[in-house]
Backbone as CSV, one residue per row, in Angstrom:
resi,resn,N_x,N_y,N_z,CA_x,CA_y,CA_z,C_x,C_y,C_z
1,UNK,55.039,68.669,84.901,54.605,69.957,85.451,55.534,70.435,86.565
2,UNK,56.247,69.405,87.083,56.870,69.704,88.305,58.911,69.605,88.133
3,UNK,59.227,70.022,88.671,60.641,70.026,88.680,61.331,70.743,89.742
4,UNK,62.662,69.522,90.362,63.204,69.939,91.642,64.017,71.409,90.989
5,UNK,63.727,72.330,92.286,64.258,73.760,92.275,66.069,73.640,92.416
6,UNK,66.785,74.227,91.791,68.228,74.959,92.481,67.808,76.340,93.634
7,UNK,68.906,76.159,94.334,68.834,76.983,95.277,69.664,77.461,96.120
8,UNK,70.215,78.133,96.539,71.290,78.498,96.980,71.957,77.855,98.644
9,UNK,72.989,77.775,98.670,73.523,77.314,99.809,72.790,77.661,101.175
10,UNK,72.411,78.872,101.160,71.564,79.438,102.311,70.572,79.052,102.624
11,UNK,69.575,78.537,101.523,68.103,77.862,101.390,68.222,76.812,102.154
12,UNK,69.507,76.130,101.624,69.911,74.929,101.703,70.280,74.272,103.209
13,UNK,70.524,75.522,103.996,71.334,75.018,104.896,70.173,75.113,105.716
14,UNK,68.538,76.270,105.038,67.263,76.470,105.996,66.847,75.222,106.057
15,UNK,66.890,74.529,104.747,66.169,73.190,104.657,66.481,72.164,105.554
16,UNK,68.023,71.705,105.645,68.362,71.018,106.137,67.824,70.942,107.821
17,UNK,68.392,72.587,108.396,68.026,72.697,109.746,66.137,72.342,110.217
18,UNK,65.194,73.092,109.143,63.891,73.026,109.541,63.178,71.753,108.938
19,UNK,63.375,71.818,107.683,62.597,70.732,107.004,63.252,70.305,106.103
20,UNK,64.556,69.022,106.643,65.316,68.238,105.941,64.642,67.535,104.964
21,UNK,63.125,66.651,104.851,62.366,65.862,104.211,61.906,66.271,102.997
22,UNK,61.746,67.870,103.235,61.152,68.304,102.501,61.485,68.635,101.015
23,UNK,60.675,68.384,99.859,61.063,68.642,98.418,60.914,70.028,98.031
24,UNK,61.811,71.048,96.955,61.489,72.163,96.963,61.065,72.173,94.976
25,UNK,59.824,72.308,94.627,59.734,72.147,93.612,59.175,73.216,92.492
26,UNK,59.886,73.375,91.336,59.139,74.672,90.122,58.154,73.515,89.347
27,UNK,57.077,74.631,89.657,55.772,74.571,88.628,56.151,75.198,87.328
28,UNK,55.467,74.408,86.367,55.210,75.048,84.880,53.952,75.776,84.987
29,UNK,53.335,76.051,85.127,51.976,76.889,85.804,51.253,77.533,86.889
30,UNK,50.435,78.475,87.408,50.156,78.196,88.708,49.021,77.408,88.346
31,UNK,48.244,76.761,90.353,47.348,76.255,90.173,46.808,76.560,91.783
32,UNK,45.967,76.346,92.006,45.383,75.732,93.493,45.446,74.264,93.760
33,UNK,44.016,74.254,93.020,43.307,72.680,93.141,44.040,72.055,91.970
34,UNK,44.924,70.955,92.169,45.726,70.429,91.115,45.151,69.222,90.455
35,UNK,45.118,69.864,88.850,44.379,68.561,88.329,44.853,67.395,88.168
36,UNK,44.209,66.390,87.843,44.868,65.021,88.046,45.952,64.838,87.553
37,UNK,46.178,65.213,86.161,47.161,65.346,85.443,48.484,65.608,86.676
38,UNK,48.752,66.834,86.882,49.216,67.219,87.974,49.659,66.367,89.046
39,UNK,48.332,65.972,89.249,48.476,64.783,90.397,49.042,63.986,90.598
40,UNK,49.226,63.056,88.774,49.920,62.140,88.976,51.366,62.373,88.555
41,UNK,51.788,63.438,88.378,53.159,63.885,88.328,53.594,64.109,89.733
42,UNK,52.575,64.304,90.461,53.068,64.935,91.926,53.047,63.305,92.478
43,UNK,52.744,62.966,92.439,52.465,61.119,92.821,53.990,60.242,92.551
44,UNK,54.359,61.084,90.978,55.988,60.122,90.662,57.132,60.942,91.648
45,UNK,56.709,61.769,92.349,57.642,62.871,93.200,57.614,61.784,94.206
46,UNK,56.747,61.612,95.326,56.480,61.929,96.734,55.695,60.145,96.634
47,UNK,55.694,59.906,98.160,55.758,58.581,98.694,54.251,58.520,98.739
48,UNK,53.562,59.727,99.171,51.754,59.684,99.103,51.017,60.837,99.652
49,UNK,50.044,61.221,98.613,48.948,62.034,98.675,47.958,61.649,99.632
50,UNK,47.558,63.163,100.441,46.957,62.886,101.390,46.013,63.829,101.590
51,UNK,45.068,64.320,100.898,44.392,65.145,100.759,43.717,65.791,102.122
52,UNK,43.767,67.250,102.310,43.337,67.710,103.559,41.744,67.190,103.485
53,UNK,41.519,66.717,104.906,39.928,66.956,104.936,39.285,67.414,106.269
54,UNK,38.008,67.670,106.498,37.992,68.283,107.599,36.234,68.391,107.670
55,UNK,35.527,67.997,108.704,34.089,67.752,109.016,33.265,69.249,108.306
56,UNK,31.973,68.848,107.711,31.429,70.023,107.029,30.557,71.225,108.719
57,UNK,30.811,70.803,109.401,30.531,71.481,110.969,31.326,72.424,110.807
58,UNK,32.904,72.832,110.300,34.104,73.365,109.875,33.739,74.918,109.334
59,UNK,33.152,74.874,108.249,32.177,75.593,107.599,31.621,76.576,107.714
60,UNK,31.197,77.660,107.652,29.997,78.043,107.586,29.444,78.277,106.050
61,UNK,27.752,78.100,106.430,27.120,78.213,104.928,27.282,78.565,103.708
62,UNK,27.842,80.035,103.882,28.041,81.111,102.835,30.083,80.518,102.592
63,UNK,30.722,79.713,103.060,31.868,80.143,102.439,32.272,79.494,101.284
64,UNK,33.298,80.276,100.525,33.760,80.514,99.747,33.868,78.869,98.913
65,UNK,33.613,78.942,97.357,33.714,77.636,97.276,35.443,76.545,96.805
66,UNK,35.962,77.414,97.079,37.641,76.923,96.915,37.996,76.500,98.427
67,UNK,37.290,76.915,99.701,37.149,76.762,100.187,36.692,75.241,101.112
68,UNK,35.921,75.100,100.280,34.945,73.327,100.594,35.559,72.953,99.860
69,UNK,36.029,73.075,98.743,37.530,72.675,97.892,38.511,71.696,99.035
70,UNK,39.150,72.622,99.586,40.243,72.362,100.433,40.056,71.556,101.597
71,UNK,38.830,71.815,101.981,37.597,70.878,103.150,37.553,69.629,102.514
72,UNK,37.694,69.591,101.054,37.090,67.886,101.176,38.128,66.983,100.226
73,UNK,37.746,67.068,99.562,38.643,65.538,98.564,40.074,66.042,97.601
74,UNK,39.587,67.506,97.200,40.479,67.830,96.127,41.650,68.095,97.024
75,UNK,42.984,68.330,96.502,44.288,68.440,96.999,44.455,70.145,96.369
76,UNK,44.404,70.927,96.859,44.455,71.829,97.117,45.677,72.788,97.734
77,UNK,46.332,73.311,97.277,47.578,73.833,97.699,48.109,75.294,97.260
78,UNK,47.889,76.360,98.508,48.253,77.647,97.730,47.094,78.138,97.922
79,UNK,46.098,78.595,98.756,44.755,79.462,98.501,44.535,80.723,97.948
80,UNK,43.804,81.404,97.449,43.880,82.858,96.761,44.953,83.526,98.103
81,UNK,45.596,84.763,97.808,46.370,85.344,98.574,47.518,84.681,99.328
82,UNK,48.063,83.370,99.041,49.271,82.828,99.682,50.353,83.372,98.713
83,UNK,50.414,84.134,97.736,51.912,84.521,97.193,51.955,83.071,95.872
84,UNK,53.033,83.578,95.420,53.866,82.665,94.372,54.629,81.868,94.661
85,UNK,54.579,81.441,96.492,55.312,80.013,97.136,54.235,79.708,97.940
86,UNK,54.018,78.551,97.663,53.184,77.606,98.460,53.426,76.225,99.584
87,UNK,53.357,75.609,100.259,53.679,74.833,100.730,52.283,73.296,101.195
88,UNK,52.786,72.534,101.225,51.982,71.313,101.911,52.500,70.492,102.364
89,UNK,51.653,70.042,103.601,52.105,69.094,104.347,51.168,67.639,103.613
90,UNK,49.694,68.246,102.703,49.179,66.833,101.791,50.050,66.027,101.322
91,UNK,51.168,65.893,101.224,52.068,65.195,100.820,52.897,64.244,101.510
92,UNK,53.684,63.324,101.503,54.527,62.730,102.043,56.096,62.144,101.299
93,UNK,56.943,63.262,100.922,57.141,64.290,102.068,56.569,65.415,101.767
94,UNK,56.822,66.526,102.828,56.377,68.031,102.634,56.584,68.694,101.323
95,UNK,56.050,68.967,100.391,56.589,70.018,99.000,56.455,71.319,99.367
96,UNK,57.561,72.236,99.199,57.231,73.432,98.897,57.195,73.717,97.362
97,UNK,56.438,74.536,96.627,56.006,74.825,95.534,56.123,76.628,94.828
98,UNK,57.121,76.351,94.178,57.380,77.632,93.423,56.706,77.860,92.464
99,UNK,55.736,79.164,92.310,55.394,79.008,91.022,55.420,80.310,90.236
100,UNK,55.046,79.812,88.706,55.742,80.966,87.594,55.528,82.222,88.143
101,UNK,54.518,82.614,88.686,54.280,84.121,89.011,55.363,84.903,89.839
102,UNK,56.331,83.914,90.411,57.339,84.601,91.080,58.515,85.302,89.935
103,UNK,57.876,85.145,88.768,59.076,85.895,87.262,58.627,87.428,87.773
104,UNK,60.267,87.774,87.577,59.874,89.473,87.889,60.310,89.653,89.171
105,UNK,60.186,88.537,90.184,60.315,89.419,91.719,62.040,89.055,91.897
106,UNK,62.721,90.078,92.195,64.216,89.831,92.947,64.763,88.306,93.601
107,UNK,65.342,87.991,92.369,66.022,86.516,93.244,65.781,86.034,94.872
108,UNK,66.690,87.368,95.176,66.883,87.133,96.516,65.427,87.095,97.447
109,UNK,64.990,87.716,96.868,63.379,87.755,97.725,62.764,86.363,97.537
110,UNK,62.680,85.627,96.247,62.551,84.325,96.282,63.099,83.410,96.754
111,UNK,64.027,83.610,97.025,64.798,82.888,97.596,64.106,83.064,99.623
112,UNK,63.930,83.524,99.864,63.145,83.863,101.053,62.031,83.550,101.152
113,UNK,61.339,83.613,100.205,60.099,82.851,100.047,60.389,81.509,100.622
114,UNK,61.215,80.975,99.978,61.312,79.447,99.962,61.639,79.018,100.741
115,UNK,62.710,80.046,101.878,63.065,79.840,102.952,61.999,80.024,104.089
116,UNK,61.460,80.804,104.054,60.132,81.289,105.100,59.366,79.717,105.111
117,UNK,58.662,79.280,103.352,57.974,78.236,103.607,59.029,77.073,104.247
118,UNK,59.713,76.723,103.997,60.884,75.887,105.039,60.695,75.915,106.138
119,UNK,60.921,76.996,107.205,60.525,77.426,108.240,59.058,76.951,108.647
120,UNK,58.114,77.169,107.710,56.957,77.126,108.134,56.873,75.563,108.499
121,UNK,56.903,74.513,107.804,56.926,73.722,107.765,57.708,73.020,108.596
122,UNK,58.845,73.464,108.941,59.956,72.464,110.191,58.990,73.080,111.611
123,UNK,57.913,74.271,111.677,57.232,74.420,113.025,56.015,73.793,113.355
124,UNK,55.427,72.989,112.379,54.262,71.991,112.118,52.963,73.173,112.413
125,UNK,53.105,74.154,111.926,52.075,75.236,111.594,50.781,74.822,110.840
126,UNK,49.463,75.032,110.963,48.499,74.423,110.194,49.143,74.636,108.421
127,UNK,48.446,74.617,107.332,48.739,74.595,106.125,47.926,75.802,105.830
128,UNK,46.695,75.816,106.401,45.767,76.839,105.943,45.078,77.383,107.696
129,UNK,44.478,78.506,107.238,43.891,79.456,108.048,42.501,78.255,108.573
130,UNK,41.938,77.334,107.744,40.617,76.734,108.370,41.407,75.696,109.348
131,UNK,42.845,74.628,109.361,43.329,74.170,110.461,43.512,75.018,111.436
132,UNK,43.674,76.125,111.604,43.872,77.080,112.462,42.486,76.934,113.424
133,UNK,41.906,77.421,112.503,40.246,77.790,113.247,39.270,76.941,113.577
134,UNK,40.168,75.835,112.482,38.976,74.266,112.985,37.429,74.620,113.306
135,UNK,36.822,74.070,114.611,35.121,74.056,114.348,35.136,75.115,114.910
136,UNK,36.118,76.188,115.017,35.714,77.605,115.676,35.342,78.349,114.724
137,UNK,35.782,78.208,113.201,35.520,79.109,112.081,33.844,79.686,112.152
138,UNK,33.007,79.046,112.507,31.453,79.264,112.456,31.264,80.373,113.305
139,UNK,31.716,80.080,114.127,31.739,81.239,115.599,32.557,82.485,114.968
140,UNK,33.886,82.571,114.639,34.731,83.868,113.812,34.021,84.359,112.790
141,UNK,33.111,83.471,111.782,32.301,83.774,110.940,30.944,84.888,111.341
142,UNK,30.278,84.408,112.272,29.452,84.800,112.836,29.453,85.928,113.707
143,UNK,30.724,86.305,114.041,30.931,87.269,114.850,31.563,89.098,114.083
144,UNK,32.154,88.217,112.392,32.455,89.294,111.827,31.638,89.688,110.595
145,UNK,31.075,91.027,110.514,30.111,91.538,109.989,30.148,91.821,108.330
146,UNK,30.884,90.943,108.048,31.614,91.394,106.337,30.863,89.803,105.739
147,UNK,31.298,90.306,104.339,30.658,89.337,103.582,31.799,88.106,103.705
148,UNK,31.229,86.715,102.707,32.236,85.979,102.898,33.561,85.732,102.215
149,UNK,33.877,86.393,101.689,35.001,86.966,100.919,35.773,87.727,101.455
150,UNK,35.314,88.807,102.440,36.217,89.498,103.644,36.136,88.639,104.650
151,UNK,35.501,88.085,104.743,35.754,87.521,106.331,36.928,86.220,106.050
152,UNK,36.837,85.778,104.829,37.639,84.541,104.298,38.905,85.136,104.267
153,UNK,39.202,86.500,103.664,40.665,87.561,104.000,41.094,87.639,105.238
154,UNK,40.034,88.198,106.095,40.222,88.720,107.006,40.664,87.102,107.855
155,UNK,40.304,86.494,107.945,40.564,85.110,108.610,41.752,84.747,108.063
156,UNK,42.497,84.694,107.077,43.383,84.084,106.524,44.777,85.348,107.311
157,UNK,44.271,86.906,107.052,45.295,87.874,107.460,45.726,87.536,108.901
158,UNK,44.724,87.360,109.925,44.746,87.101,111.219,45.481,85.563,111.528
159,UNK,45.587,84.799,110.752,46.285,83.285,110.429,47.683,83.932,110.191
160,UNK,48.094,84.719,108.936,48.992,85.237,109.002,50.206,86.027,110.022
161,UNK,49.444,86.389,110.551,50.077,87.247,111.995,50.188,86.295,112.510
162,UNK,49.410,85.114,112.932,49.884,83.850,113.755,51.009,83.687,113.512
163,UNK,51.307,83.182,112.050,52.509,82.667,111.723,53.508,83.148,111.950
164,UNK,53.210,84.880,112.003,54.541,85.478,111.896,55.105,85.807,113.150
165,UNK,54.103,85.593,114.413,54.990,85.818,115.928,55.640,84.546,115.791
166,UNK,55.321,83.363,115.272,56.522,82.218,115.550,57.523,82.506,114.594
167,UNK,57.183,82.372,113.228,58.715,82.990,112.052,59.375,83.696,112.769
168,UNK,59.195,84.931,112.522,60.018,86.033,112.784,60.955,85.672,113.771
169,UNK,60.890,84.824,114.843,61.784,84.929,115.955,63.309,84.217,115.082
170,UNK,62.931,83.193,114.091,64.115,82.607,113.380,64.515,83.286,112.528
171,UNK,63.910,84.086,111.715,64.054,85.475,110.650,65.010,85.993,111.440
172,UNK,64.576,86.698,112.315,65.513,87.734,113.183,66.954,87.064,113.599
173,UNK,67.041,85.735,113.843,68.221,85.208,114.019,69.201,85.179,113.133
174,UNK,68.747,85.651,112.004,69.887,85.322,110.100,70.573,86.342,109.994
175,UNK,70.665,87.281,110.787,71.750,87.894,110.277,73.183,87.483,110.139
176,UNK,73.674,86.951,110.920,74.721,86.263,110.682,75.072,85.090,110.327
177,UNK,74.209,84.056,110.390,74.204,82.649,109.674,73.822,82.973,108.480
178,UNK,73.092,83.455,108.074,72.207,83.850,106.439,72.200,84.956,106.460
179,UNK,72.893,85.157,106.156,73.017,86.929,105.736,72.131,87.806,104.646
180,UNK,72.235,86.896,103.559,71.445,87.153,102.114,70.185,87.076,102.390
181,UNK,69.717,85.880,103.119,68.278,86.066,103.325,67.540,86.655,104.786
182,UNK,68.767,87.238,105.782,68.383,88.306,106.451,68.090,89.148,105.979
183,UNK,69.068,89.978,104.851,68.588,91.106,104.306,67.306,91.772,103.757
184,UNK,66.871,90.254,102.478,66.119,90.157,101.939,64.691,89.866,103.175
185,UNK,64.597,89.743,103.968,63.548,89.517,104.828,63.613,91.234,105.703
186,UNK,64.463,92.016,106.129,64.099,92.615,106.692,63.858,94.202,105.075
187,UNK,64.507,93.918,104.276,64.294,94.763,103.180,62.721,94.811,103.035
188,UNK,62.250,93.652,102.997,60.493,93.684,102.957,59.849,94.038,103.899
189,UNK,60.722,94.498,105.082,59.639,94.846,105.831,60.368,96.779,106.537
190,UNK,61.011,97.514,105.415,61.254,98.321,105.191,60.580,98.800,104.307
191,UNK,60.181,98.248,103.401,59.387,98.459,102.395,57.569,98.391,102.456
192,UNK,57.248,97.443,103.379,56.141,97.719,103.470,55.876,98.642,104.646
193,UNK,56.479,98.832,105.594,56.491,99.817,107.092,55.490,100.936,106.626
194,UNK,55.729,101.461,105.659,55.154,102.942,105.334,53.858,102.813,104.781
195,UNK,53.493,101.862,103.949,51.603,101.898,103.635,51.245,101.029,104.912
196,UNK,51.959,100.305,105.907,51.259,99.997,107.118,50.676,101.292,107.985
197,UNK,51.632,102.381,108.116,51.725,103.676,108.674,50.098,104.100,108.830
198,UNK,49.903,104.237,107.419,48.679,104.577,107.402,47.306,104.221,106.705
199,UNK,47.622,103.213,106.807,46.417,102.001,106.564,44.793,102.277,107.360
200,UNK,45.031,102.434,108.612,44.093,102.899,109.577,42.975,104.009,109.191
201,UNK,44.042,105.040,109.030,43.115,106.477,108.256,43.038,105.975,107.069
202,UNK,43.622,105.610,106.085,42.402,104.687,104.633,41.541,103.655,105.334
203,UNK,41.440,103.448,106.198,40.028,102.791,106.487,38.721,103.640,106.780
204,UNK,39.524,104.495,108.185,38.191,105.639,108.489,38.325,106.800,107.443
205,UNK,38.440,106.619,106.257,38.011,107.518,105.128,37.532,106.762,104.407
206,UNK,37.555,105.624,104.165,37.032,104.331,103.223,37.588,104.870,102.155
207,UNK,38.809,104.503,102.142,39.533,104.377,101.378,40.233,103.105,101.196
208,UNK,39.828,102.207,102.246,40.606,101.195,102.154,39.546,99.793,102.681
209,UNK,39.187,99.031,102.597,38.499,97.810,103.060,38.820,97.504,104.376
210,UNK,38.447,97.424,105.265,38.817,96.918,106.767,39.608,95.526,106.581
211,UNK,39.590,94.333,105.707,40.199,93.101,105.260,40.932,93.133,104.348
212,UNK,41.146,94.393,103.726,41.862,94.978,102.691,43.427,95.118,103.878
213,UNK,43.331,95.906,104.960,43.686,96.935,106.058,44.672,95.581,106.528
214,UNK,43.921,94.721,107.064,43.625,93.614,108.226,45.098,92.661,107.554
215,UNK,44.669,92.224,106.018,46.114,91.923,105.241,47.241,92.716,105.518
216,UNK,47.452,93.860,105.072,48.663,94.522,105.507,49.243,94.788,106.562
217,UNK,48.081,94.845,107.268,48.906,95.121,108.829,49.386,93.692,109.031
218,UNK,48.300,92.545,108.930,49.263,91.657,109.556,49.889,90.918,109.080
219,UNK,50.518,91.436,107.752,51.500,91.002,107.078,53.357,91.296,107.690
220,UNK,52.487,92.549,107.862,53.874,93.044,108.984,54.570,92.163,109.825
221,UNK,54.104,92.121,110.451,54.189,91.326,111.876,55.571,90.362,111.387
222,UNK,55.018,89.384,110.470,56.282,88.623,110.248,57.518,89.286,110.220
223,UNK,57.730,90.504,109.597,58.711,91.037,109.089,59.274,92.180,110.183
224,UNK,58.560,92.149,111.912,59.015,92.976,112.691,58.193,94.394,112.746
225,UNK,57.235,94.810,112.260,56.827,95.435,111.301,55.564,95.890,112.468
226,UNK,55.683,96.766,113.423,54.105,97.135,114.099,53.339,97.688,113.657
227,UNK,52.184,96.725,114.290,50.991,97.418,113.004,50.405,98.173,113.910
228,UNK,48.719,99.389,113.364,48.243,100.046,114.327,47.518,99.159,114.763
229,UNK,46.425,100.377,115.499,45.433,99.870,116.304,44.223,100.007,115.153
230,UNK,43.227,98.725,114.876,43.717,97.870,116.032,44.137,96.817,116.006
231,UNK,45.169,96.657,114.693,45.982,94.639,114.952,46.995,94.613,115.544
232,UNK,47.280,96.373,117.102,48.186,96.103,117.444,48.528,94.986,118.264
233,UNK,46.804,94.651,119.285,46.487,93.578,119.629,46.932,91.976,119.489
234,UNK,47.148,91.870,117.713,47.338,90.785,117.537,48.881,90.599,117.530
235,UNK,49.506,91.873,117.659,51.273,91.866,117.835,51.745,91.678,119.079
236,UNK,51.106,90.077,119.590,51.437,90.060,120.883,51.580,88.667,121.784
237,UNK,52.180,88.422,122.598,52.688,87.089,123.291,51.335,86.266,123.596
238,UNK,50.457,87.098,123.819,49.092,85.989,124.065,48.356,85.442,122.890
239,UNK,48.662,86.632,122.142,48.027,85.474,120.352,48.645,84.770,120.066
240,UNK,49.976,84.583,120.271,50.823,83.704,120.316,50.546,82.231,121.240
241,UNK,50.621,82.859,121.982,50.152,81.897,123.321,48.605,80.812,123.348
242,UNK,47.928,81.636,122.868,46.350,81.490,122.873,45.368,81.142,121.709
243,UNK,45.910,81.698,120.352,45.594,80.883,118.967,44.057,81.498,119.017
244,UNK,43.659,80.622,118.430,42.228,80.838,118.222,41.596,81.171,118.921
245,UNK,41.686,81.065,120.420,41.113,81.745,121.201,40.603,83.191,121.128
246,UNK,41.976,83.579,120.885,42.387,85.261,121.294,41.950,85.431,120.047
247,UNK,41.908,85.024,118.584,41.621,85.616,117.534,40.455,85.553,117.511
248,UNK,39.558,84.711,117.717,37.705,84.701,118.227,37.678,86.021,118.840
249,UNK,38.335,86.375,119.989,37.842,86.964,120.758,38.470,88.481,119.642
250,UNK,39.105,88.724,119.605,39.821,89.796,118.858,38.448,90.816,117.681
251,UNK,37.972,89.358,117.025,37.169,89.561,115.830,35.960,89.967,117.046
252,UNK,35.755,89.592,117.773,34.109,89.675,118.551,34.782,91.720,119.436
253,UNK,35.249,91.576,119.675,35.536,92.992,120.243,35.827,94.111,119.099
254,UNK,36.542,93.620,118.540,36.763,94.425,116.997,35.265,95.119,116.286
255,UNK,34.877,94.054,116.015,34.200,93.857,114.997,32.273,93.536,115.535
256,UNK,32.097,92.936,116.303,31.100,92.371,116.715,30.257,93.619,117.520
């Protein structure tokens, strides 16, 4: 199921600098929760499986069940909305994970993918949005007024923006060491700039989902990309600084 990726010198030189250990591998399928089958192909790769786990206190009642998935035994990698590159640290070493759905998108943009997850991984960043939020998730849960399917978006978008005040600062550095995948990183965020624009007014027309909104804007962020109000909030040195804190508090003023 699995097979080491080619990749270009540039990838190559991300890997080395962020996450030398790390394996970069093509799927014959996508998956999340990888079946055993799977498993034990991923097993003849890598030194040992280490499945995320995490106290059911973590939780709240209503969430999502791919979710308690990832909370408990199954190995889990890639949650709804992570894209067609995935990454884990369940492993030993780190895999990043390409998969088929990336047919169709511009080389070079994949190629960025793979580099971004690189990055992610040489900054020891949680894997998922619930390491992020740990036993605070109940409290973020509780404070935002959407079902659990938006709030599971909306939690994961706000994880996102995390990531991207730390990325971006190494993104922004490629223009001249990595040129190809400078481009390709700031091209995406030329491209999305303009449905960020006005994301806001498709909300107060309901035209747009508030966690629908909450994704795009803070998708930006990685890519340099200011979002409005109000995730201008989260485009900022203290969410950076402050983590879960500031995003508790963000959702409770927002939203609460």
């Amino acid at each position: 199921m699995f097979g080491e990726r080619d990749y270009p010198d540039e990838v190559a030189a991300v890997r080395d600098e962020h996450a030398p250990d790390a394996l970069v591998l093509d799927c014959e399928r996508d998956f999340e929760t990888l079946p055993v089958a799977a498993r034990d192909d991923l097993a003849l790769l890598t030194d040992e499986l280490r499945p995320f786990s995490c106290p059911e206190t973590w939780l709240p009642e209503d969430a999502p069940e791919l979710l308690r998935r990832f909370a408990g035994s199954d190995l889990v990698v890639g949650m709804p909305g992570d894209g067609s590159v995935a990454w884990t640290r369940q492993t030993a070493p780190p895999v990043v994970f390409v998969k088929p759905r990336v047919e169709g998108s511009p080389e070079s943009f994949v190629d960025f993918l793979v580099a971004e997850a690189l990055v992610e991984v040489g900054l020891a960043l949680p894997e998922q949005f619930l390491g992020f939020f740990e036993d605070r998730y109940p409290e973020f849960d509780a404070a935002v007024p959407l079902d659990a399917g938006s709030t599971y978006q909306l939690a994961a978008a706000l994880f996102d923006a995390y990531k991207g005040l730390h990325t971006r600062e190494v993104f922004s550095g490629w223009e001249d060491v990595h040129p190809e995948l400078f481009a390709a990183w700031a091209d995406a965020g030329e491209r999305i700039e303009p449905r960020i624009e006005g994301v806001t007014g498709e909300v107060s027309r309901g035209e747009t989902d508030f966690a629908d909104a909450a994704e795009l804007a803070c998708s930006g962020i990685k890519h340099g990309v200011e979002p409005p109000a109000p995730f201008t909030a989260l485009d900022t040195g203290a969410y950076r600084d402050h983590g879960v804190d500031y995003a508790v508090k963000w959702a409770e003023k927002t939203l609460g």
